[in-house]
C-alpha positions in Angstrom: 68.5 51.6 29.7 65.8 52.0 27.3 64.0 48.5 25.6 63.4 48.1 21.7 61.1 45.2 20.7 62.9 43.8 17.5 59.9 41.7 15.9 62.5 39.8 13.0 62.7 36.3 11.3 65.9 34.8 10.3 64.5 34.2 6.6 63.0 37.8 6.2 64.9 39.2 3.6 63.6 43.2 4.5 65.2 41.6 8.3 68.3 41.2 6.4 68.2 44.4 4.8 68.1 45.7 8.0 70.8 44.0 10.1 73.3 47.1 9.8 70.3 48.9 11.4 69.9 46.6 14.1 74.0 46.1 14.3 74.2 50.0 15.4 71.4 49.8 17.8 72.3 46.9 19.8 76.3 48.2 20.2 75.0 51.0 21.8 74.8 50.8 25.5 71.8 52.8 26.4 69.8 50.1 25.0 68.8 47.2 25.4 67.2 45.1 22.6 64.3 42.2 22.9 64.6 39.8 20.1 60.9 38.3 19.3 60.9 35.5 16.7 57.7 35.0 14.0 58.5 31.9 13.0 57.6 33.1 9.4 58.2 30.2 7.4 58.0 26.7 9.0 60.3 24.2 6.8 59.3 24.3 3.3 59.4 23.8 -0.4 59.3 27.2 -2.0 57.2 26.7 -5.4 59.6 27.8 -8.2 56.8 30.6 -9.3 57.9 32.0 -5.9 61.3 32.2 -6.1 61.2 34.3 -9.2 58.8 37.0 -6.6 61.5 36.5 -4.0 64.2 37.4 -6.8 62.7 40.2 -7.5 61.6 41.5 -4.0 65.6 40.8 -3.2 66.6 43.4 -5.7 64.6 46.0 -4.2 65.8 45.1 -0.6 69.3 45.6 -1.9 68.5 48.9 -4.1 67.2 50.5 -0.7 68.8 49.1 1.9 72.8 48.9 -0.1 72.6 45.0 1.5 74.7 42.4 -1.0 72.7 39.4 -2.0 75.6 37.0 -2.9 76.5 34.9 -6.6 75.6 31.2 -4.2 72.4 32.7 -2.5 70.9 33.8 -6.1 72.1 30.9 -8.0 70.0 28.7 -5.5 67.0 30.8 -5.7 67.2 30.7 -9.2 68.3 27.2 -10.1 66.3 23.9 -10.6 67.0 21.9 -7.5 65.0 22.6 -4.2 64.5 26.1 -2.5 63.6 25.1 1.2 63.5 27.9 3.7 63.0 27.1 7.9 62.8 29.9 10.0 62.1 27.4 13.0 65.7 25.9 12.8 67.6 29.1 12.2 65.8 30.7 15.1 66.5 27.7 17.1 70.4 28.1 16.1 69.9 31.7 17.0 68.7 31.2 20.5 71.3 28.2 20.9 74.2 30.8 19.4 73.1 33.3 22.8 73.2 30.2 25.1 76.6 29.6 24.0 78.0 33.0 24.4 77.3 34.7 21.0 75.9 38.0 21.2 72.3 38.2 19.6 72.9 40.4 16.9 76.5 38.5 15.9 74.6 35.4 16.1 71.7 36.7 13.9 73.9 38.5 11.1 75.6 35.3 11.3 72.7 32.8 9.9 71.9 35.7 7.7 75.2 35.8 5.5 75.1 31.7 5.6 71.7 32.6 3.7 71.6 35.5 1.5 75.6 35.6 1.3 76.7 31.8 0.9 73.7 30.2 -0.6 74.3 27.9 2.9 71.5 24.7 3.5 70.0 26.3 6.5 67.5 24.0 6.8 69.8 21.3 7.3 71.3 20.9 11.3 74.5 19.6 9.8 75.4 22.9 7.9 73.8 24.9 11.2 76.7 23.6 13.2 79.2 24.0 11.0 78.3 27.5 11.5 78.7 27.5 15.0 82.0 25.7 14.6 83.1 28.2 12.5 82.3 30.8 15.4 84.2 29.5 17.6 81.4 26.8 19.1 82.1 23.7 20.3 80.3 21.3 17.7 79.3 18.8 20.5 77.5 21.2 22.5 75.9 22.6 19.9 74.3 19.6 18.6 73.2 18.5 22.5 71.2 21.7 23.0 70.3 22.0 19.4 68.2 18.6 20.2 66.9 20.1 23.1 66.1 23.7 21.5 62.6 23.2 19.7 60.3 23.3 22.7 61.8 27.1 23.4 61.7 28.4 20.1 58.0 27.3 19.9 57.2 29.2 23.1 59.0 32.4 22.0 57.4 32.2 19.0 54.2 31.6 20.4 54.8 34.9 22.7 55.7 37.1 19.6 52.7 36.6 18.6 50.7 37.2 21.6 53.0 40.3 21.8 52.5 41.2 18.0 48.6 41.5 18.4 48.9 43.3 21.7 51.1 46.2 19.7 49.1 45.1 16.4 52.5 45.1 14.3 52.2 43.0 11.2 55.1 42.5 9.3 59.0 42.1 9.9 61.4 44.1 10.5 59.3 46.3 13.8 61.3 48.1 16.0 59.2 49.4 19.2 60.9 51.3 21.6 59.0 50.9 25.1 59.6 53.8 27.5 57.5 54.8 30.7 54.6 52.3 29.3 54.4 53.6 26.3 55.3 51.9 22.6 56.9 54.3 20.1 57.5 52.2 16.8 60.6 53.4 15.2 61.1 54.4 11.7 63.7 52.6 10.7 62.9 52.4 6.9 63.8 56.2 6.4 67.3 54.8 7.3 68.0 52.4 5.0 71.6 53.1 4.1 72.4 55.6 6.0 73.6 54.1 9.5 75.2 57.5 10.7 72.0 59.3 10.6 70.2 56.2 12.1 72.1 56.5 15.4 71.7 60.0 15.7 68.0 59.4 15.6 68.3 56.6 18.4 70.5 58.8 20.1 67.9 61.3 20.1 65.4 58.4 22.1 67.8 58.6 25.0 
């Protein structure tokens, strides 16, 4: 089985972009892919002159990548009540999601369409487990180890980095196949939108 290093965050839009990518790659079984969290964006505000970059960056992301930005998710953005974006609780609902029986990539598109599909509070624990109750999750158990979830997330975030530096990759989405010692980033850009020639190019790694 071969590794790929996914270097993502749950609130990277160019990551969102590229979850049909990612969605091909981890349902096939030669390999095996290693999630590595940046913790991008620790809870914030986003200052309204921001959200009007993010807007437009979001249009881009769609035009080359064909991924829908929904009517909810842009009217937030573009509205006068408060923006906040958290990486560290959607990637401590990611990690939870695994724990309880979610695949990584289902868990991850998951959080992602609550975002940039429903306009979903993400920042807010109460609208992170009615996700997971709407997967299936038992609420209860999801809020236990959701309480217990931050210490972990810090250390895998901590080790992305350590591991980002090693490899020197320096933005989100990476994709680094690792094979006999050696790194081989993967070009997954030239693949926007065009899955079927993505997995023959993976296929081709094998």
């Amino acid at each position: 089985m071969v590794k790929v290093h996914y270097f993502f965050d749950p609130m990277c839009g160019w990551c969102y972009g590229a979850s049909s990518l990612l969605g091909v790659l981890a349902d096939m079984p030669e390999f095996e892919v290693i999630y590595h969290p940046g913790g991008m964006i620790p809870k914030q505000v986003i200052d309204p002159s921001f959200r009007q970059h993010i807007l437009q960056a979001d249009k881009q992301i769609a035009l080359m990548t064909k991924a829908h930005f929904g009517d909810a998710y842009k009217a937030r953005v573009a509205g006068t009540g408060d923006f906040i974006v958290d990486s560290y609780s959607t990637t401590r609902a990611f990690f939870v999601g695994q724990e309880m029986g979610i695949k990584a990539h289902v868990m991850l598109a998951a959080i992602q369409k609550a975002h940039y599909q429903d306009g979903k509070h993400l920042d807010e624990l109460d609208t992170l487990a009615e996700l997971a109750a709407s997967m299936g999750l038992d609420k209860a158990t999801w809020n236990e180890k959701m309480a217990q979830s931050e210490a972990k997330m810090l250390s895998k975030v901590e080790e992305s980095h350590r591991l980002m530096g090693e490899l020197r990759v320096s933005g989100y989405p990476t994709m680094i196949v690792e094979r006999n010692n050696q790194f081989i980033r993967l070009e997954h850009s030239k693949y926007y939108g065009k899955p079927a020639e993505w997995q023959d190019y993976l296929a081709e790694l094998v």
